[in-house]
C-alpha positions in Angstrom: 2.1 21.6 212.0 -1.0 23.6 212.1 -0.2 24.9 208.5 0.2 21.3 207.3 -3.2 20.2 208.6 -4.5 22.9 206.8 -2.9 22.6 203.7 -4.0 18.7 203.8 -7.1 19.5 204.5 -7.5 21.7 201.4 -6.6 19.1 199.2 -8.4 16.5 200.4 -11.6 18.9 199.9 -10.3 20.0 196.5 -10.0 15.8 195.5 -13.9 15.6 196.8 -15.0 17.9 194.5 -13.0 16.5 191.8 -14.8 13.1 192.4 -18.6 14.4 192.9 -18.5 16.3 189.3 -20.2 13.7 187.0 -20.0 16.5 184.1 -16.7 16.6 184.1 -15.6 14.4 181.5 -18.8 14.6 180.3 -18.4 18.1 179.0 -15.1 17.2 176.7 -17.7 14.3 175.0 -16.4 11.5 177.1 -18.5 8.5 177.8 -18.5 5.7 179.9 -19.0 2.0 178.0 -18.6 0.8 181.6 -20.1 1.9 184.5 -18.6 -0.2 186.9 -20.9 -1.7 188.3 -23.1 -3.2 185.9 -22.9 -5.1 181.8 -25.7 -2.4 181.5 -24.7 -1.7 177.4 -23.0 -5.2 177.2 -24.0 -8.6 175.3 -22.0 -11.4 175.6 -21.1 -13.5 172.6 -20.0 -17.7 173.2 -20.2 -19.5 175.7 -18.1 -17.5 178.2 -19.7 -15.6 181.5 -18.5 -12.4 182.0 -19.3 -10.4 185.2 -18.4 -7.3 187.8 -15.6 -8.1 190.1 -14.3 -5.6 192.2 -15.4 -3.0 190.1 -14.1 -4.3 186.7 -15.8 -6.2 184.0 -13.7 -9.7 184.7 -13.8 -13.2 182.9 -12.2 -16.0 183.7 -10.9 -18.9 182.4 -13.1 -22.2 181.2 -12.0 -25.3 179.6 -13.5 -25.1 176.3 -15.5 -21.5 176.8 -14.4 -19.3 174.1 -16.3 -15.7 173.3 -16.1 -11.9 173.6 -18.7 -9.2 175.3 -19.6 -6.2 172.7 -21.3 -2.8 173.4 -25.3 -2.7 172.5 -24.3 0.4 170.7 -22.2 0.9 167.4 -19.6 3.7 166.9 -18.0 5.1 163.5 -15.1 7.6 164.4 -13.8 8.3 168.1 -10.8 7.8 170.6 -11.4 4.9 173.2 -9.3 4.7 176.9 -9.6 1.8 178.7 -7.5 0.0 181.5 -7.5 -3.8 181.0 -5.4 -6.8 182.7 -4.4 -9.7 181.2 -3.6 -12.7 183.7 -0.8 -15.2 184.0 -0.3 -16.9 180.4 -3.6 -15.8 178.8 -4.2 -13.4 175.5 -7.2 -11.2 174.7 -7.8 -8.7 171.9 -9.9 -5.4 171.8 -12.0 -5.1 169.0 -13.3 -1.8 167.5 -16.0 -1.5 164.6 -16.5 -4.9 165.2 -19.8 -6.6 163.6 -21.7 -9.1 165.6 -21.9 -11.8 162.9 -18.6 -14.0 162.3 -15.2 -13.8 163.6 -13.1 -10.1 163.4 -11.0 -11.4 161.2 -14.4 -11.3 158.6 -16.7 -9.2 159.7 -14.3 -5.5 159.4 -13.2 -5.4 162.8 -10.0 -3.4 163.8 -8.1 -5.3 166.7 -5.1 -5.1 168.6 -3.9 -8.5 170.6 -2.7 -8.4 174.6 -1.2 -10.9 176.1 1.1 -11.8 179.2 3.7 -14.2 179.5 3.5 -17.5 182.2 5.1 -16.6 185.7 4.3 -12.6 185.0 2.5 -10.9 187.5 0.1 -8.5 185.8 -0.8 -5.1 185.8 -3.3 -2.8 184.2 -2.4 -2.0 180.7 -3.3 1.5 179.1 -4.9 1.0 175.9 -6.2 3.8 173.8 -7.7 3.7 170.1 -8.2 6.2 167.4 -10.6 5.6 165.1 -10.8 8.1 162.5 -12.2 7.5 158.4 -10.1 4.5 157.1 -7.6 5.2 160.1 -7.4 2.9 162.9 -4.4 3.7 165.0 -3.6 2.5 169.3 -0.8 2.2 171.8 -0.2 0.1 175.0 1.1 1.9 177.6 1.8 4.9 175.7 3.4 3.0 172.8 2.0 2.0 169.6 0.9 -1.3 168.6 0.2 -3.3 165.2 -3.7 -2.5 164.2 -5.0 -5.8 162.7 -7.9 -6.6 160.6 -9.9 -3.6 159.5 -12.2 -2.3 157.0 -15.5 -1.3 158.7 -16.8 2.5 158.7 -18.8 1.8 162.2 -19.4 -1.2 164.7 -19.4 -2.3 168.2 -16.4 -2.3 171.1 -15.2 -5.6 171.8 -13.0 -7.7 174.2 -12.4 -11.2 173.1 -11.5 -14.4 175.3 -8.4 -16.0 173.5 -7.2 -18.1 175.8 -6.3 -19.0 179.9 -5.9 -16.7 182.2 -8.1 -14.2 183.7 -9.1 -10.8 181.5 -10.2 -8.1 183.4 -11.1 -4.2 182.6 -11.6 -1.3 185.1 -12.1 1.1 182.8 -13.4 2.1 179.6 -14.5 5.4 177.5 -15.3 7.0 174.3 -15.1 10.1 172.9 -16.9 10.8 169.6 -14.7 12.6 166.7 -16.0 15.1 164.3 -19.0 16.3 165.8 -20.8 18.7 163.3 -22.2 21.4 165.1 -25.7 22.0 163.9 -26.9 25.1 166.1 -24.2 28.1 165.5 -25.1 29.5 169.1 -26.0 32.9 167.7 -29.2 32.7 166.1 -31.4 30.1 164.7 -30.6 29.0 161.1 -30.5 25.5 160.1 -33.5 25.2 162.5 -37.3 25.6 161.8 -40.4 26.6 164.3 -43.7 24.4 163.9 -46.2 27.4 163.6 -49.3 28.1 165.2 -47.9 27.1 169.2 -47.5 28.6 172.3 -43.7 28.5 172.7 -41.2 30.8 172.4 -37.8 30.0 171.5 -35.0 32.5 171.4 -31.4 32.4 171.5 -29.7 33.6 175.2 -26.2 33.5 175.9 -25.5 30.7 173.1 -28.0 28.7 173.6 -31.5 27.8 172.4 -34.2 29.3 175.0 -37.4 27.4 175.0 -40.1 29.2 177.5 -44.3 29.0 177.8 -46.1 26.0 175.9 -46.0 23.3 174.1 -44.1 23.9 170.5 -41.8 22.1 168.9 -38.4 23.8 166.8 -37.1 20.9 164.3 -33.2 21.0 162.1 -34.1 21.6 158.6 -31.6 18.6 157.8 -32.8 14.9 158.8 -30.5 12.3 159.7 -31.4 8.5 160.5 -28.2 7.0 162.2 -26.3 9.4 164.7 -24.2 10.2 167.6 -25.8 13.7 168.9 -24.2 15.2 171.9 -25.4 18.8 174.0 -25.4 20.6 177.2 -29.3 21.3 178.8 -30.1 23.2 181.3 -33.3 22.7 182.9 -34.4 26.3 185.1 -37.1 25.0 187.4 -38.3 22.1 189.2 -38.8 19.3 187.6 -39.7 20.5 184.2 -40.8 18.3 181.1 -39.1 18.6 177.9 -37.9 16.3 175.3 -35.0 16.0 172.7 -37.4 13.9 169.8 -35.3 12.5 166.7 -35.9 10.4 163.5 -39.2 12.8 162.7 -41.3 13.5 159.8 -40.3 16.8 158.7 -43.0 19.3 159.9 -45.1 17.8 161.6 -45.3 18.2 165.6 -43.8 15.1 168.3 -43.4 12.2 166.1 -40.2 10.0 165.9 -38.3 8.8 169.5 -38.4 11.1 172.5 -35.1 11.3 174.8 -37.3 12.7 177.6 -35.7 15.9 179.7 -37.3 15.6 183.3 -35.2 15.3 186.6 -37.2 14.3 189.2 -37.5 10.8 191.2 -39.4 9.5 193.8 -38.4 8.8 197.7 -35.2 10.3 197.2 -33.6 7.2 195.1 -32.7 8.5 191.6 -33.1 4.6 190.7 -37.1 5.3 190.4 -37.7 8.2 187.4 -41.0 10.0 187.6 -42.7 9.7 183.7 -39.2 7.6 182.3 -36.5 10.4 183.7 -34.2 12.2 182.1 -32.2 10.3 179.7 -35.4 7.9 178.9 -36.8 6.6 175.9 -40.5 7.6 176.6 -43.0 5.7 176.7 -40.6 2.7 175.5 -38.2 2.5 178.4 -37.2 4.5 181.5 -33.9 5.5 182.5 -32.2 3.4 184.8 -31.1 6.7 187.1 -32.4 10.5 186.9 -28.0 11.8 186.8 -29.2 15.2 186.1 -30.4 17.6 188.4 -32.1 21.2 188.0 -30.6 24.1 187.6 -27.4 22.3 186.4 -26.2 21.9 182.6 -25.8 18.6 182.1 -24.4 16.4 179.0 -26.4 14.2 176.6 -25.5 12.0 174.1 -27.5 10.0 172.1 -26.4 7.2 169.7 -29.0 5.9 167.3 -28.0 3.7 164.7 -30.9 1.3 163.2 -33.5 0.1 165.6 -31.2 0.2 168.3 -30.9 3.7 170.3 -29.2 4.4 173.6 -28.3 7.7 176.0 -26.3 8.9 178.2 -26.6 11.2 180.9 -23.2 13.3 182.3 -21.5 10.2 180.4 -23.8 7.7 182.4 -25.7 5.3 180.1 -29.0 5.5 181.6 -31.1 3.6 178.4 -30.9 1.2 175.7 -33.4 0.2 173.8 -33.8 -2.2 170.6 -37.2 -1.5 169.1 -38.7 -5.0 167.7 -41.9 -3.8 166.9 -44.0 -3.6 163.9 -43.0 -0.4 161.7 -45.4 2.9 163.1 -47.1 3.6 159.9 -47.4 7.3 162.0 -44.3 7.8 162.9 -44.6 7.2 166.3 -42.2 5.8 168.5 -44.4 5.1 171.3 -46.1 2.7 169.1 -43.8 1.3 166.7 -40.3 1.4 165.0 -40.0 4.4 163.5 -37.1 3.9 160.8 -36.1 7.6 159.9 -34.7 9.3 158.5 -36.2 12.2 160.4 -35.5 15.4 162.1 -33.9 16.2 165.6 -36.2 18.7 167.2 -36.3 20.3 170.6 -39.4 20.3 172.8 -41.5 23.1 174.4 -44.4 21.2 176.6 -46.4 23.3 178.6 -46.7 27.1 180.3 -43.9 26.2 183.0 -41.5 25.7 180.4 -38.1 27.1 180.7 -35.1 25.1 179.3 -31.9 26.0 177.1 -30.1 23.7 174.9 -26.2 24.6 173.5 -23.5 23.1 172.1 -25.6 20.6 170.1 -23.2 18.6 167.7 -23.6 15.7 165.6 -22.0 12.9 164.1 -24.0 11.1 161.4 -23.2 7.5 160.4 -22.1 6.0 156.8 -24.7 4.4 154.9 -24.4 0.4 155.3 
């Protein structure tokens, strides 16, 4: 008996520490579309209301309503999980590089239909979806279903309201395919220094070291609409760095900055000190500080036209659409910035000490 508490013991403190690693999934490129709480990364399209129920992203049926919800953000080529119920007698369809004006069935959109018959009583279905060059390919529960529509390189994730019944998802996740790595983890070609600053930058166990002050280290390539992804690791309390993209080649923190700073006030990671990790500073704060120091943690950043958005350990934590007038410097504090530009890395004052690895990219077809 004694052994058996033991042994139950153990695993319920192995399943703990399962559940309290946020990285996890984060470090195979996984991110959440829902969070489960929140439509944060959501818009709603018709005349439908969609909201959280119980943890899943639920709409339910209204006489006349008809509609889908679509991510902020747009995707090109990636696998996408997701656990949705169908209710009694209704239909609904998941839509993947989907456009925002027209029906699917105009606008490129890949889709696969789901649908349960009267007197059923539902369950959660398994969906997954490949989306890869001019393939689109899924399956239901492990088998495969008919891909309809089609045509579009990139676009948003989609659940559409076909019908009665009640349409509900739990869960839902992305993975990015064919990430180009742009930093070989051994030395530094394919990235330039801005001269005549105080920062080192170096390359320790595989990643790109960043110590004393402020400099900047930019790719030679520039790119305009992206999925980046990379592991930081920030060694010291609370220190400032910045991932910056879309800037004008050589020349030092223009373009966006993705701000790299993990630190809150009164313990509630809700309030970011100078827009948090994850943030688009000076434009918008992160919505949570899901990093900590002295931990690598995952970012991954999509940008694609004036829309950008990041997530944090697969957390979305911003997402911004920049209306502004057009920064005639390049400055995304001030104005939309509309690349192309380079992605550079941030040194930002003496205390500086962070390393940045596994830095991929996926770069987005020209419209």
């Amino acid at each position: 008996m004694t052994r058996m508490r033991s042994l139950c013991a153990r695993a319920l403190l192995l399943a703990m520490a399962v559940a309290v690693m946020p990285g996890a999934v984060a470090q195979e490129g996984w991110i959440d579309l829902f969070d489960g709480e929140t439509l944060f990364g959501w818009q709603q399209l018709g005349n439908l209301e969609w909201q959280v129920e119980n943890g899943a992203m639920a709409c339910k049926h209204v006489r006349g309503a008809a509609g889908w919800i679509a991510t902020t953000s747009v995707f090109a080529d990636f696998e996408l999980s997701a656990k949705i119920r169908v209710g009694d007698g209704g239909s609904t369809a998941v839509a993947v590089r989907a456009g925002l004006d027209g029906h699917p069935s105009e606008n490129g959109a890949s889709w696969i239909t789901l649908s349960e018959p009267e007197r059923s009583k539902p369950a959660f279905r398994d969906v997954a979806i490949t989306a890869k060059g001019d393939s689109v390919t899924a399956t239901v529960d492990g088998q495969s279903v008919e891909i309809q529509g089609g045509g579009a390189a990139c676009g948003h994730v989609g659940v559409l309201y076909h019908c009665s019944g009640k349409i509900e998802v739990q869960e839902m996740k992305l993975r990015p395919l064919d990430m180009t790595p742009i930093f070989n983890g051994k030395d530094l070609e394919g990235w330039n220094v801005i001269p005549d600053h105080a920062s080192v930058f170096s390359v320790v166990d595989g990643a790109i070291n960043i110590k004393n002050g402020n400099g900047q280290i930019e790719t030679a390539n520039v790119y305009r609409d992206f999925v980046l992804q990379m592991s930081i690791f920030s060694n010291g309390d609370h220190l400032n760095s910045g991932v910056f993209f879309r800037g004008p080649v050589g020349e030092f923190w223009r373009g966006y900055e993705s701000q790299v700073r993990n630190e809150w006030r009164q313990d509630d990671r809700t309030k970011p000190v100078d827009f948090g990790t994850g943030g688009i500073y000076g434009d918008q704060e992160a919505r949570k500080v899901m990093s900590s120091d002295r931990e690598w943690f995952e970012k991954t950043l999509v940008c694609h036209g004036n829309h950008m958005a990041v997530w944090i350990n697969g957390h979305q934590v911003s997402d911004w659409l920049d209306m502004r007038l057009v920064s005639e410097s390049w400055n995304g504090k001030e104005g939309y910035v509309p690349g192309p530009g380079t992605i550079h890395l941030q040194g930002h004052d003496p205390t500086t000490d962070l390393s940045f690895k596994d830095i991929r990219i996926q770069t987005y077809p020209t419209e």
